[in-house]
SEFI-823206 format. One record per residue: residue in one letter; y, x, z of N, C-alpha, C in turn. Coordinates in pm, whole numbers, padded with zeros to 5 digits, always signed. Each point is the difference from the previous one (the first is absolute). Example, Ala and Ser with C-alpha at 12.3 -4.5 7.8 and 13.67 -1.06 7.14 Angstrom:
A-00569+01319+00780+00119-00089+00000+00120+00090+00000S+00105-00035-00072+00119+00082+00006+00109-00077+00073
END
This chain:
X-00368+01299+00521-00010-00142-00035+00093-00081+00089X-00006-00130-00026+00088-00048+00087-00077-00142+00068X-00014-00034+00127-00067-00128+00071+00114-00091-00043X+00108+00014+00076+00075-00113-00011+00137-00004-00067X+00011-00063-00094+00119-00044-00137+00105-00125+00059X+00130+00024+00060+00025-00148-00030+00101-00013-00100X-00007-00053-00073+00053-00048-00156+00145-00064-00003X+00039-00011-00079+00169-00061-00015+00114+00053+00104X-00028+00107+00015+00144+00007+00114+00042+00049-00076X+00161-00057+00041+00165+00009-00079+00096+00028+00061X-00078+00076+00132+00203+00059+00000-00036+00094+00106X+00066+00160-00002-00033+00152+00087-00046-00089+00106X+00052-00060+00108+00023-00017+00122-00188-00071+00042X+00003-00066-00110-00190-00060+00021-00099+00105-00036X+00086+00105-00070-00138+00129-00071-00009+00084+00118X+00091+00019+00070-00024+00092+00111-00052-00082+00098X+00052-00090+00032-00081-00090+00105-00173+00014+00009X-00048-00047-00183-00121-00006-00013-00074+00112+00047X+00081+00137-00032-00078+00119-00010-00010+00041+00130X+00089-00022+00084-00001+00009+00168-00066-00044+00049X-00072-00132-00062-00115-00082+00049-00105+00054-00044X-00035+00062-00054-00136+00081-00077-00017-00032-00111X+00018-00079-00065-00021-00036-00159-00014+00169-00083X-00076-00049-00065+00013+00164-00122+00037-00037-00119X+00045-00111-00051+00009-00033-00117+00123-00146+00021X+00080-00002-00135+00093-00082-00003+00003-00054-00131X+00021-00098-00034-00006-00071-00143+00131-00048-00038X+00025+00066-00137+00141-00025-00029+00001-00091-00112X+00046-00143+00016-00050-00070-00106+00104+00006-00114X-00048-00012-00150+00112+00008-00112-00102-00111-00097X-00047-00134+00058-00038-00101-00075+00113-00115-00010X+00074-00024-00091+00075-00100-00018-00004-00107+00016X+00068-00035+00084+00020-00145+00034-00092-00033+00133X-00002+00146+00066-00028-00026+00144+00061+00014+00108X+00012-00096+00080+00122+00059+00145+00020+00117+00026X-00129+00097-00004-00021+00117+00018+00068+00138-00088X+00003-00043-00114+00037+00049-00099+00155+00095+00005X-00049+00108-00030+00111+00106+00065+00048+00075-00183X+00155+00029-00007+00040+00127-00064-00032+00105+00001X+00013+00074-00105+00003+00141+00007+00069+00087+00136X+00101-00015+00031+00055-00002+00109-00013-00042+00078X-00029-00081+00038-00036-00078+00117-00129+00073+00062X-00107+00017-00115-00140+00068+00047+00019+00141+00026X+00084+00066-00047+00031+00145+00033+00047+00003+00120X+00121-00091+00094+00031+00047+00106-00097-00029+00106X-00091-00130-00039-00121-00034+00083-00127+00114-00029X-00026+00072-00129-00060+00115+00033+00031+00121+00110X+00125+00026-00055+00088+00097+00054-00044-00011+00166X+00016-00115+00030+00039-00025+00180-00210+00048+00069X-00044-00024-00103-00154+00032+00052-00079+00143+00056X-00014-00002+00106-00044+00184+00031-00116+00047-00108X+00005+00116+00004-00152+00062-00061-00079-00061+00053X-00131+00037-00061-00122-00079-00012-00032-00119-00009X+00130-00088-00024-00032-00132-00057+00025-00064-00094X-00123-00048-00044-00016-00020-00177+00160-00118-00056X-00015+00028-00103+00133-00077-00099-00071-00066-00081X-00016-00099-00025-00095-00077-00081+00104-00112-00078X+00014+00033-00135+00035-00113-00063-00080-00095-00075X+00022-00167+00054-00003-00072-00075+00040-00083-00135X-00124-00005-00105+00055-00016-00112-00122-00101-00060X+00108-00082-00102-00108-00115-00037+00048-00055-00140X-00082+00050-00147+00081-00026-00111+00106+00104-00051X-00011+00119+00128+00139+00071-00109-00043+00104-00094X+00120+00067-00105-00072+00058-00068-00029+00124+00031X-00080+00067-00021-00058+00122+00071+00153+00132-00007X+00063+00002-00107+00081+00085+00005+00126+00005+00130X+00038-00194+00011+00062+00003+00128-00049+00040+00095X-00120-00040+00044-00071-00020+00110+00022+00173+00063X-00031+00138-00117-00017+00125-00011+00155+00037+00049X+00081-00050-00033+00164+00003-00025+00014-00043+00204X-00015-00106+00034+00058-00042+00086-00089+00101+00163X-00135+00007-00038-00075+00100+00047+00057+00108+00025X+00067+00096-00086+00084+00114-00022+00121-00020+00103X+00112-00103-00025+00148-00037+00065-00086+00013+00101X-00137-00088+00066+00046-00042+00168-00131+00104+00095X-00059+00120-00098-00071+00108+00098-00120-00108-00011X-00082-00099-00057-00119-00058+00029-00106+00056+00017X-00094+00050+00088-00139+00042+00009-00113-00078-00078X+00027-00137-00008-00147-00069-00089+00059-00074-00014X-00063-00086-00133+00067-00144-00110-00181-00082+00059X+00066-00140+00006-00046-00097+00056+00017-00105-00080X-00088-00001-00103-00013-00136-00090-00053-00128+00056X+00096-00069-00006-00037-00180+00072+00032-00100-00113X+00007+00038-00108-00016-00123-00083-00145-00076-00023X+00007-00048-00098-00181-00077-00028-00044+00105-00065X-00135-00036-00001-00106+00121-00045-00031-00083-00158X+00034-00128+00012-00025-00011-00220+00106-00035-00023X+00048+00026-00149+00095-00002-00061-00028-00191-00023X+00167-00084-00043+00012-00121+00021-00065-00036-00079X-00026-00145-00007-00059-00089-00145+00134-00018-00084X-00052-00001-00099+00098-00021-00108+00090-00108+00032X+00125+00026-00079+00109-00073+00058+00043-00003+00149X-00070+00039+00036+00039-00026+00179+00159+00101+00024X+00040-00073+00079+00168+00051+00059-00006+00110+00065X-00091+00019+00052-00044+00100+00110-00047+00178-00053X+00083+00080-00038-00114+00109-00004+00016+00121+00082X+00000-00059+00150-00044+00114+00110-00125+00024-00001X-00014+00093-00109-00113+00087-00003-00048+00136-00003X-00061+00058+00039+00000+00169+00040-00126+00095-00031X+00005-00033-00117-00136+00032-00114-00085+00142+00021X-00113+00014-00021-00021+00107+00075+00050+00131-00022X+00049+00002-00108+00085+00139-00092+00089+00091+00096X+00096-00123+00091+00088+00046+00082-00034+00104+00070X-00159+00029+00085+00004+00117+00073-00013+00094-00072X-00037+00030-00109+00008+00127-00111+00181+00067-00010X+00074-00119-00053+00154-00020-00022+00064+00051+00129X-00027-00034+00061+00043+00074+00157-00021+00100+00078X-00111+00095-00076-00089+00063+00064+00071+00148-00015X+00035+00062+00153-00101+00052+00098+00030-00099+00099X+00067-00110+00026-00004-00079+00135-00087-00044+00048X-00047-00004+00120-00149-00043+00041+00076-00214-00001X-00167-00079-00068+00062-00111-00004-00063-00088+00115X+00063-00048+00072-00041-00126+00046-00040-00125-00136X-00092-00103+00006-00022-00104-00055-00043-00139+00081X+00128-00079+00030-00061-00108+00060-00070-00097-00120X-00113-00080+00136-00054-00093-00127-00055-00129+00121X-00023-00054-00032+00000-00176+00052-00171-00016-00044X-00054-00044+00120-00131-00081-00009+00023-00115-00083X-00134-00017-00090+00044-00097-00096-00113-00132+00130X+00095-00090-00025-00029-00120+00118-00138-00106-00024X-00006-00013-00170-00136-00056-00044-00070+00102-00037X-00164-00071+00043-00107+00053-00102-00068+00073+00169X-00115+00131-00082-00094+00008+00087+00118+00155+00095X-00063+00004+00125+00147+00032+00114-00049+00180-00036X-00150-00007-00114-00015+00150-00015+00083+00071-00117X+00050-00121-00081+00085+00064-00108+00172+00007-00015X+00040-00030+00137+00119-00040+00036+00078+00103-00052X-00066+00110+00029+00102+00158-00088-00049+00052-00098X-00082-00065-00108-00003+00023-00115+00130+00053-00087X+00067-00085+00018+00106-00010-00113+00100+00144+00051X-00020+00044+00146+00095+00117+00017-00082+00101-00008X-00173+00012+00018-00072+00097-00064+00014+00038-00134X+00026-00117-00097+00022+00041-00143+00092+00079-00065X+00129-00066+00125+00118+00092-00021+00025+00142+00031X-00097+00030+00110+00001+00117+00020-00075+00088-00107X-00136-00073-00030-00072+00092-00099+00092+00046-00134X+00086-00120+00015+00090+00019-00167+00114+00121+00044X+00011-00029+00111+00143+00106+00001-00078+00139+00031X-00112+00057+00063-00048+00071-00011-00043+00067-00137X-00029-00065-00080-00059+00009-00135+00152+00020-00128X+00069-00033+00082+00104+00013-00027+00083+00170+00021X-00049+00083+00121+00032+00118+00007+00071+00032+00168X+00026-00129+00047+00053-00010+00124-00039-00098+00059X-00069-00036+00124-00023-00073+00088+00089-00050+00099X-00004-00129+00083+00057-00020+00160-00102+00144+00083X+00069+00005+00109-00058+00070+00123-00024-00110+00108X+00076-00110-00016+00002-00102+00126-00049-00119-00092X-00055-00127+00068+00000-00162-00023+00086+00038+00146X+00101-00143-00026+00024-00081+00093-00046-00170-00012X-00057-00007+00069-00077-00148+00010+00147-00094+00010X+00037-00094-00003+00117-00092+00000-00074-00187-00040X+00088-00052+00073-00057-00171+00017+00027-00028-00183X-00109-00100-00061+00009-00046-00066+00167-00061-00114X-00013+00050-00105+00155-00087-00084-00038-00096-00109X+00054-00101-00040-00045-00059-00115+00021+00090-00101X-00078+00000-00138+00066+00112-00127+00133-00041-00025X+00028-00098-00015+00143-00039-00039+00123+00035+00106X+00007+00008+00065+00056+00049+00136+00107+00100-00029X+00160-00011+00011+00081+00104-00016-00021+00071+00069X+00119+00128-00042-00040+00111+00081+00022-00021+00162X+00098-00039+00059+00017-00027+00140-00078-00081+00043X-00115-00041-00047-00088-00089+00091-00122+00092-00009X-00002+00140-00038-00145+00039-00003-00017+00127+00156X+00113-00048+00070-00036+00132+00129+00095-00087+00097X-00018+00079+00149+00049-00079+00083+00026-00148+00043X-00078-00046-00031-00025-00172-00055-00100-00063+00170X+00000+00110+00118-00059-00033+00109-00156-00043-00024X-00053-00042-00119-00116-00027+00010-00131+00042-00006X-00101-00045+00084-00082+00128+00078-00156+00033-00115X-00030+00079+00023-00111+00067-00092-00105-00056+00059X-00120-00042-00057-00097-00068+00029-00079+00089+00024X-00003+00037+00136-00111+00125+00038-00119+00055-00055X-00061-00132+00002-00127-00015+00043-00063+00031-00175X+00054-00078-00080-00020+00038-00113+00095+00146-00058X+00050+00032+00030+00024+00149-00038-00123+00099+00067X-00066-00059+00105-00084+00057+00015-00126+00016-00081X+00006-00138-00057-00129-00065-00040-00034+00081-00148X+00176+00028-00039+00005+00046-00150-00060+00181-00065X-00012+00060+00136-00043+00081-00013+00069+00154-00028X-00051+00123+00058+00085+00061-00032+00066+00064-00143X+00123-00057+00007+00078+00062-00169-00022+00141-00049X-00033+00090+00099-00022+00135-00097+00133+00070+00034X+00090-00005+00063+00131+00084+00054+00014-00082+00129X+00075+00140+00119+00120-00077+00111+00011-00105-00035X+00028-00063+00135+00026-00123+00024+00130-00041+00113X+00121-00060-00081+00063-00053+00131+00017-00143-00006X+00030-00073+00120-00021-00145-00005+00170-00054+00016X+00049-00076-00075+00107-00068+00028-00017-00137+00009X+00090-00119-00010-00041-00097-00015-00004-00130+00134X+00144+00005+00038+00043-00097+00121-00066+00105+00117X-00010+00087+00020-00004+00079+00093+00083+00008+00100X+00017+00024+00149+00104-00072+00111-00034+00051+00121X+00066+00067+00089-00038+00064+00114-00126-00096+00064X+00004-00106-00037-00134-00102+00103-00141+00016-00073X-00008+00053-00111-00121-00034-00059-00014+00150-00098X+00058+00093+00009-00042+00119-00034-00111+00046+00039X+00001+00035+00150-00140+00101+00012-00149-00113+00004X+00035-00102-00066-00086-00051-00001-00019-00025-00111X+00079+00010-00121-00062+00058-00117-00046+00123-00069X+00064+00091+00098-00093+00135-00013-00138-00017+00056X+00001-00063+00106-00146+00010+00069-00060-00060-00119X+00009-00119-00082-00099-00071-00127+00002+00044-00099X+00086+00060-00037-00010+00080-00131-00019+00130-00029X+00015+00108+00114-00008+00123-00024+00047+00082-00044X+00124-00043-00045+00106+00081-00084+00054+00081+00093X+00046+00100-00125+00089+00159+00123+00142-00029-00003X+00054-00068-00043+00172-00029-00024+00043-00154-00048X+00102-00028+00066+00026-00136-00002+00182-00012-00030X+00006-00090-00035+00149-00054-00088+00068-00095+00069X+00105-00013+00026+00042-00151+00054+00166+00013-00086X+00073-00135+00007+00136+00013-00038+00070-00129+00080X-00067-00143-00049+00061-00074+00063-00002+00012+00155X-00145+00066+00015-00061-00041+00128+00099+00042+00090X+00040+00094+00011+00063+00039+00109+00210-00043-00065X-00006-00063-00054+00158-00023+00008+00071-00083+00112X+00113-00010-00010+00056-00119+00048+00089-00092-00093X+00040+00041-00101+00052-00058-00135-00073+00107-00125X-00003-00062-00174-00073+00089-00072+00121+00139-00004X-00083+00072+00023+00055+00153-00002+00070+00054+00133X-00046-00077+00090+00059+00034+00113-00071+00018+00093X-00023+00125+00068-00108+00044+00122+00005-00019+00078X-00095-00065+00096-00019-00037+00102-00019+00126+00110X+00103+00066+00081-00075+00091+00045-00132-00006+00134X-00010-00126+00054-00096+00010+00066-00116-00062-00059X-00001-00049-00092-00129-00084-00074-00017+00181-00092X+00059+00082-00062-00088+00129-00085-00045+00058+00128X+00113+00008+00122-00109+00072+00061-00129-00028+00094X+00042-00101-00015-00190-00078+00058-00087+00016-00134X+00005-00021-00175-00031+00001-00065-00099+00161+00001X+00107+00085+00024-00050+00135-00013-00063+00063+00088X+00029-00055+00103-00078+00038+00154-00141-00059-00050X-00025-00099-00018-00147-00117+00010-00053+00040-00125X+00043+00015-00106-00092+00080-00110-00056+00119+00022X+00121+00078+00042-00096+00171+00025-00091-00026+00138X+00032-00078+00071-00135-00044+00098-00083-00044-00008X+00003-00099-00160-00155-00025-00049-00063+00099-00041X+00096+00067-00110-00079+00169-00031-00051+00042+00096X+00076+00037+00093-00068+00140+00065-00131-00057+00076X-00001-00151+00071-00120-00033+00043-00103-00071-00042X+00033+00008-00156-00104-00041-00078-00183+00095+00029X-00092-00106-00049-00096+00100+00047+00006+00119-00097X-00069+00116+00124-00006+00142-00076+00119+00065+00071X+00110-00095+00018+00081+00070+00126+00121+00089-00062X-00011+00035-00121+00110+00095-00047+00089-00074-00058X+00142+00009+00010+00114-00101-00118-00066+00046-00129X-00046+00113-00014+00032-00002-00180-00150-00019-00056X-00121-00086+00082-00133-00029+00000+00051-00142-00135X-00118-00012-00122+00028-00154-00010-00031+00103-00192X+00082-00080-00044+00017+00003-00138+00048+00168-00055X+00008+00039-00133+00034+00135+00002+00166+00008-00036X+00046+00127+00052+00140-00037+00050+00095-00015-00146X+00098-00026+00001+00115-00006-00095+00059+00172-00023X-00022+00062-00126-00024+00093+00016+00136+00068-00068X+00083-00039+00083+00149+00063-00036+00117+00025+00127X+00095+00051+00000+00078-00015+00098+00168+00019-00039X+00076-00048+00077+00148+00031-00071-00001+00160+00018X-00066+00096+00103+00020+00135-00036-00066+00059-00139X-00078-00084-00075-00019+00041-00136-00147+00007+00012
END
């Protein structure tokens, strides 16, 4: 499995950095019209530069499953990471970054990540309704996520570059409140070397996400903010109560060795 993901890096020189810092996981984004947003090429030499055992994770939001399978293939990806919205648009709407539950079938054997957004009104126990449903559908469907990633709130209308890395923070307390979803759990969502292990300590999650948090421009790594990031997370793990890093939620049950 992997504790710690940091997302959007774009260029060899930040993938090795990250992985030197302990990170196990790297997020290669291919959502349009995000700073982050990398080529075919571009994500291959930033795979390429990454040692074994650390995950390749592409981001994808709206595409069609055959690319998504296609671009997976060119850049060596270990798991597809759906971050679009979890309902399809209202009619007429401009917008259709949507990632229906069909996709993990269409993609499948890739293990999927599925981010999904606390819904902000209503009672704080049904906040993940709407990404429970999705899961039951894509399950029912023939293929499931293996992961939620928790992520800060988007409006539905919301292009694609405003639905990740957007710095804004996950409302703890009610992700707590909402109960457990029924799969792993990782937390993203304005996450930042200052306030990490202190959202592991409230939420309990085994793996955590960051992208903006640790930059110094979008797509650009900070190398002493990931590695305080990565130091202070696996130090919430490991001294979480019960005392073991991999104590907490049940693990992410894949690895880039297969």
């Amino acid at each position: 499995m992997f504790r710690v993901k940091i997302c959007g890096v774009t260029i060899p020189a930040d993938a090795r950095m990250v992985a030197a810092a302990g990170a196990d996981a790297v997020g290669l984004n291919f959502v349009t019209g995000s700073p982050r947003c990398l080529t075919v090429a571009a994500a291959r030499s930033v795979a390429e530069a990454l040692p074994p055992g650390v995950l390749r994770i592409g981001v994808f939001a709206g595409t069609e499953p055959a690319a998504v399978e296609a671009i997976a293939a060119a850049v060596g990806l270990d798991a597809i990471q759906f971050h679009g919205h979890l309902a399809p648009p209202a009619p007429g709407a401009p917008n259709p970054c949507w990632d229906p539950p069909g996709v993990c079938r269409a993609v499948a054997p890739y293990p999927i990540i599925r981010a999904c957004r606390l819904r902000a009104d209503g009672p704080a126990a049904a906040a993940l309704d709407e990404a429970r449903g999705w899961v039951a559908a894509a399950l029912a469907a023939g293929w499931g996520p293996a992961l939620l990633l928790i992520d800060a709130g988007a409006p539905a209308g919301v292009a694609p570059a405003g639905l990740g890395g957007t710095g804004l923070v996950v409302d703890w307390e009610r992700f707590v409140a909402a109960g457990d979803p029924g799969l792993p759990v990782a937390l993203a969502g304005g996450l930042t070397p200052d306030n990490v292990a202190a959202a592991i300590a409230a939420t309990g999650v085994l793996a955590v996400d960051t992208a903006s948090g640790v930059e110094s421009a979008p797509g650009r790594k900070d190398p002493e903010r990931v590695r305080a990031f990565v130091s202070r997370a696996l130090g919430a793990f490991a001294s979480r109560a019960g005392g073991s890093p991999g104590s907490g939620r049940a693990p992410f049950p894949f690895s880039s060795d297969g």
